[in-house]
FIVEX-490404 format. One record per residue: residue number from 1; residue in one letter; x, y, z negated of N, C-alpha, C in turn. Coordinates in steps of 0.02 Angstrom, whole numbers. Atoms other than C-alpha are relative to their C-alpha. Example, Ala and Ser with C-alpha at 12.3 -4.5 7.8 and 13.67 -1.06 7.14 Angstrom:
2
[pt 1 A [45 -59 0] [615 -225 -390] [45 60 0]] [pt 2 S [-42 -59 3] [684 -53 -357] [-39 55 -37]] 
//
This chain:
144
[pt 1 X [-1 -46 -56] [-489 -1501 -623] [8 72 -25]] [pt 2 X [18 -85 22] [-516 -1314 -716] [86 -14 -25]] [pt 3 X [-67 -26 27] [-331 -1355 -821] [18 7 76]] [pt 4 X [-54 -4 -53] [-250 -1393 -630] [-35 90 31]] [pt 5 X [3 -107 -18] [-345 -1221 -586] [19 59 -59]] [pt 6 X [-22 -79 63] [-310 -1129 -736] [98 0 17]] [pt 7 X [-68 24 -29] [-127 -1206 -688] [33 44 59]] [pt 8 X [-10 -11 -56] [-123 -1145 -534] [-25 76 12]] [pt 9 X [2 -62 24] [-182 -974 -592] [64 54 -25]] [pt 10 X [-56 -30 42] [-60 -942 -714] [58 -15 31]] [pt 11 X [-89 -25 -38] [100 -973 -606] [-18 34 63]] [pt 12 X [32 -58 -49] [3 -873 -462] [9 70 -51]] [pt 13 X [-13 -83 36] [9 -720 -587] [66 12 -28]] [pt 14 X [-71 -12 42] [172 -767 -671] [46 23 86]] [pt 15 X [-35 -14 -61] [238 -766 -476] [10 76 9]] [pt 16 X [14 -69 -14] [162 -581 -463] [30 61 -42]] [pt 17 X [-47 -48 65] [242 -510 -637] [47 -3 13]] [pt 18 X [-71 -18 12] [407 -573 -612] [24 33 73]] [pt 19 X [-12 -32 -45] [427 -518 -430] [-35 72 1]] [pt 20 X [18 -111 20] [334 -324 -468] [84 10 -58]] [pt 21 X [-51 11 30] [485 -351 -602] [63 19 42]] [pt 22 X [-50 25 -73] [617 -392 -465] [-35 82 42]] [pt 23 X [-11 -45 -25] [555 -247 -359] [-5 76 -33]] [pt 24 X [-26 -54 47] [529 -110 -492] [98 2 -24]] [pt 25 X [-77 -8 2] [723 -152 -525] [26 27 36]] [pt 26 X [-31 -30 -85] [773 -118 -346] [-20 66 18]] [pt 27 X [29 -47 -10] [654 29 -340] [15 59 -43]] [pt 28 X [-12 -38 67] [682 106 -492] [63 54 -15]] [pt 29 X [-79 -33 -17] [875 159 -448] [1 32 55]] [pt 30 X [5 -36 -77] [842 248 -295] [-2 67 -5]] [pt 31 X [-4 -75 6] [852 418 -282] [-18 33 50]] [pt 32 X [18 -35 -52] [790 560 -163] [80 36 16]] [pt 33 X [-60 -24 -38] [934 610 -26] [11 85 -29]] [pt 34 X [6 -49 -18] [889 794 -26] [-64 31 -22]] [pt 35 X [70 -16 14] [739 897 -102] [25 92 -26]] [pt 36 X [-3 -83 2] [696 1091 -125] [-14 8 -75]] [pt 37 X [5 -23 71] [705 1133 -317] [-15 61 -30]] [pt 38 X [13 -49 37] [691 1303 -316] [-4 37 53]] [pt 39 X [-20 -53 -48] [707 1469 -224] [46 62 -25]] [pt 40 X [-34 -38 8] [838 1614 -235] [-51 82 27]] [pt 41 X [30 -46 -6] [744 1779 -251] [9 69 23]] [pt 42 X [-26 -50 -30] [845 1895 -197] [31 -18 65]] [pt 43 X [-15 20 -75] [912 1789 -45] [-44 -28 39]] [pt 44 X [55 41 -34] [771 1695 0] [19 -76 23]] [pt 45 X [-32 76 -8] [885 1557 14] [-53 -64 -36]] [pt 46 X [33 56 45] [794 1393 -50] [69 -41 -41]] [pt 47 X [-30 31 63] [892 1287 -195] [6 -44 41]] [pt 48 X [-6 60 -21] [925 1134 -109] [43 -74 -59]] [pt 49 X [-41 56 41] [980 965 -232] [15 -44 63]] [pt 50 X [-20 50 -26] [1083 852 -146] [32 -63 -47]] [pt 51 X [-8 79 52] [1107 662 -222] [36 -50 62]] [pt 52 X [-52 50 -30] [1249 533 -156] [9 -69 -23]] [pt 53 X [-46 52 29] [1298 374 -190] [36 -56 32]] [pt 54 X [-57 57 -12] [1471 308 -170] [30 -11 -88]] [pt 55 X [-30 5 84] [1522 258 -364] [75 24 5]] [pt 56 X [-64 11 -5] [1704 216 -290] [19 71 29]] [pt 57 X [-72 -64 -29] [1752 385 -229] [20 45 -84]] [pt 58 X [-37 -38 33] [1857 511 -329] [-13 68 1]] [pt 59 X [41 -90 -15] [1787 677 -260] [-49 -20 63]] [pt 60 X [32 -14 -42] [1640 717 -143] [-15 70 9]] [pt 61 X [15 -48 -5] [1606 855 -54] [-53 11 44]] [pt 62 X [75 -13 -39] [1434 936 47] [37 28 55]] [pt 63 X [-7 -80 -50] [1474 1008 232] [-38 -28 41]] [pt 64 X [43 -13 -50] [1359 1041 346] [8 72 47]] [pt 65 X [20 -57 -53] [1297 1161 467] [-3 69 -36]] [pt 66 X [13 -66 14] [1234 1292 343] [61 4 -76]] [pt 67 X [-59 -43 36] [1437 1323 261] [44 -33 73]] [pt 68 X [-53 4 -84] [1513 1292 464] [48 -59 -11]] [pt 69 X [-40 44 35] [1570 1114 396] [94 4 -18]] [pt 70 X [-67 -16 42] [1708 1182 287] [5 -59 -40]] [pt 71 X [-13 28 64] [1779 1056 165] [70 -29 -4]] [pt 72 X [-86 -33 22] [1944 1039 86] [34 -61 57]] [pt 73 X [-55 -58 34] [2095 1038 107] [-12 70 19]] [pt 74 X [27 -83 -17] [2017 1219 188] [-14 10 -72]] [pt 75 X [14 -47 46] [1978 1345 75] [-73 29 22]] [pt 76 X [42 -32 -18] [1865 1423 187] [-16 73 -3]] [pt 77 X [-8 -51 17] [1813 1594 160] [-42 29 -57]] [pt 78 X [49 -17 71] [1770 1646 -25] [-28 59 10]] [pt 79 X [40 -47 -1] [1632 1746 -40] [-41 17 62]] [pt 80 X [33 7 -26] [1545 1687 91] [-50 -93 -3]] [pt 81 X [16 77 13] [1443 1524 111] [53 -52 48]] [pt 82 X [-57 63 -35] [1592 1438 231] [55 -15 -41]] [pt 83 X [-70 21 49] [1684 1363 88] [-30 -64 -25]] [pt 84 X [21 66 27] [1688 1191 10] [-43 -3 -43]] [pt 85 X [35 -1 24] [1540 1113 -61] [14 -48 -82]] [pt 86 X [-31 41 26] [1617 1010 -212] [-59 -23 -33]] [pt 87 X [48 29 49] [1488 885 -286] [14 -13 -89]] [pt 88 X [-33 20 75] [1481 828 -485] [-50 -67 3]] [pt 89 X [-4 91 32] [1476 634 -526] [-60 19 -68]] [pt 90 X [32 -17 54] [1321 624 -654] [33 -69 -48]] [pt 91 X [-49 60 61] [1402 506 -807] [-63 -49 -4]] [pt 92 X [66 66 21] [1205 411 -840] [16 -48 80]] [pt 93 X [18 43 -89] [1171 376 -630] [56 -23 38]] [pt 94 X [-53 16 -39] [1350 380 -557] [-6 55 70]] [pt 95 X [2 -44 -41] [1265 478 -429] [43 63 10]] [pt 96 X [-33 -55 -11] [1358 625 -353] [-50 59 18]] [pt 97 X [62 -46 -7] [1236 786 -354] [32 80 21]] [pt 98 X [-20 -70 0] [1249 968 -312] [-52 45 13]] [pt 99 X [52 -53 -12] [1122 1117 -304] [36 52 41]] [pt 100 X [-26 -39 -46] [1144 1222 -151] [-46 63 19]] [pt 101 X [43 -38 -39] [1075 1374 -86] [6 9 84]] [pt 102 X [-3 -4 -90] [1005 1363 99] [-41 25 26]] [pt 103 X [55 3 -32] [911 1432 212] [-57 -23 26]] [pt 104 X [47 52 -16] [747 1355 261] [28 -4 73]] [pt 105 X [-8 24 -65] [775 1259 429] [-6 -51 -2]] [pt 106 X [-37 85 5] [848 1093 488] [74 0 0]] [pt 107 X [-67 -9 20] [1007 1078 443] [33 -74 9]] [pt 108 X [-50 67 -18] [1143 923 491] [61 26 -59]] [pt 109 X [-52 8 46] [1272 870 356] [25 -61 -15]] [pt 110 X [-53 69 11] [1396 744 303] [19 3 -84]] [pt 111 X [-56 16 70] [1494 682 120] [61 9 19]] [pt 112 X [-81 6 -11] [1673 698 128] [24 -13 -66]] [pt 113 X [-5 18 71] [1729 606 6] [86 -33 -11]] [pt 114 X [-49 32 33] [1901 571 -75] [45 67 45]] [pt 115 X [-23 -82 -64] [1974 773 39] [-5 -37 58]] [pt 116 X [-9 9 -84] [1920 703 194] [26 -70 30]] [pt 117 X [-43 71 -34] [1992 518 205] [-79 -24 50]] [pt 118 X [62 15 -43] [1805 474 248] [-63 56 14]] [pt 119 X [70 -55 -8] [1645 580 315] [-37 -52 38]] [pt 120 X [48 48 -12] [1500 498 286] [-72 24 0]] [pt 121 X [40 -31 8] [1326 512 333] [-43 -8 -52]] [pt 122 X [29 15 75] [1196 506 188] [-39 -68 21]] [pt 123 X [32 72 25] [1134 308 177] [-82 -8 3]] [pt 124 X [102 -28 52] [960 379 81] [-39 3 66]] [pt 125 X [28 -36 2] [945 480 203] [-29 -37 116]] [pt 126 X [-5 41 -70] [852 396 382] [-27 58 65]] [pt 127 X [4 -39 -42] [830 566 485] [82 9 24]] [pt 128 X [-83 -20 -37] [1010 580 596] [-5 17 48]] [pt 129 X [2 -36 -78] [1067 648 746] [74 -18 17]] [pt 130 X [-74 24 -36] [1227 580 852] [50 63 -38]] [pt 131 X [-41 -32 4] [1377 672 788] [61 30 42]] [pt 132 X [-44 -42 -49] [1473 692 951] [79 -45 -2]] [pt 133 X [-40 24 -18] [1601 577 897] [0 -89 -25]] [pt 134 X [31 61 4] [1525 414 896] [-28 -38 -89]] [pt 135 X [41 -11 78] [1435 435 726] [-55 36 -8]] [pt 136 X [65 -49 -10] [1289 521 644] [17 53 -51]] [pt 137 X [10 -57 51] [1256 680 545] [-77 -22 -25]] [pt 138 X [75 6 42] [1107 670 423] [-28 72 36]] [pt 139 X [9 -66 -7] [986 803 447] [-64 19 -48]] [pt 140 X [50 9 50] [892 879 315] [-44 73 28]] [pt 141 X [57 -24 -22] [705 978 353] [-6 36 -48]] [pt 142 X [37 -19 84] [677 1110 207] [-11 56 24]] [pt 143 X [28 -46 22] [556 1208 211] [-40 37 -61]] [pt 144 X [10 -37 62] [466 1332 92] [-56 -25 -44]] 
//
């Protein structure tokens, strides 16, 4: 009787290692949508990181509300913030990332990825708001 319980122990705990296993894998690759990294001291702007992932695109870009969703083929207007947001592909994660400066608010935004073939909302990210043309905009909360 104690081996069939010691038995019945040990694949009760082996069950518990390899599935914490199994979800540390799944967990482990995940990334935060959107987070405040820093602040701009002379604008008061906050730093904003943004994190993507489509592996298969070719370019991504950030537009939202706070650059008047500019993104290419526009130009937009240099030397202001209504101009394209162009992400960079990290080579370890695949992820697509970019550091932005924004105002604190709430702010709605999209990917545009490959100049515009698709605009997508962020996946990560589970705050949205209807987009008006039967889609959503993400919307990201950053405050100070």
């Amino acid at each position: 009787m104690k081996k069939v319980l010691s038995l019945v122990v040990l694949l009760v705990f082996a069950t518990f290692v390899f599935s914490s296993c199994l979800l540390w894998d799944t967990l482990k690759d995940r990334y935060i949508p959107y987070e405040v990294v820093g602040k701009d001291s002379e604008t008061g702007k906050l730093i904003v990181r943004f994190t993507f992932d489509r592996p298969s695109a070719t370019t991504v870009h950030l537009a939202g509300q706070f650059n008047n969703w500019i993104a290419p083929p526009s130009q937009g207007t240099p030397g202001t913030d209504n101009v394209p947001i162009p992400m960079t592909r990290d080579s370890k994660t695949g992820y697509w990332t970019v550091d932005w400066k924004i105002k604190p608010g709430r702010w709605q935004y999209k990917y545009v990825i490959d100049g515009g073939v698709v605009w997508s909302e962020d996946q990560a990210n589970p705050l949205k708001e209807n987009d008006g043309f039967g889609g959503y905009n993400s919307v990201a909360i950053l405050n100070e």
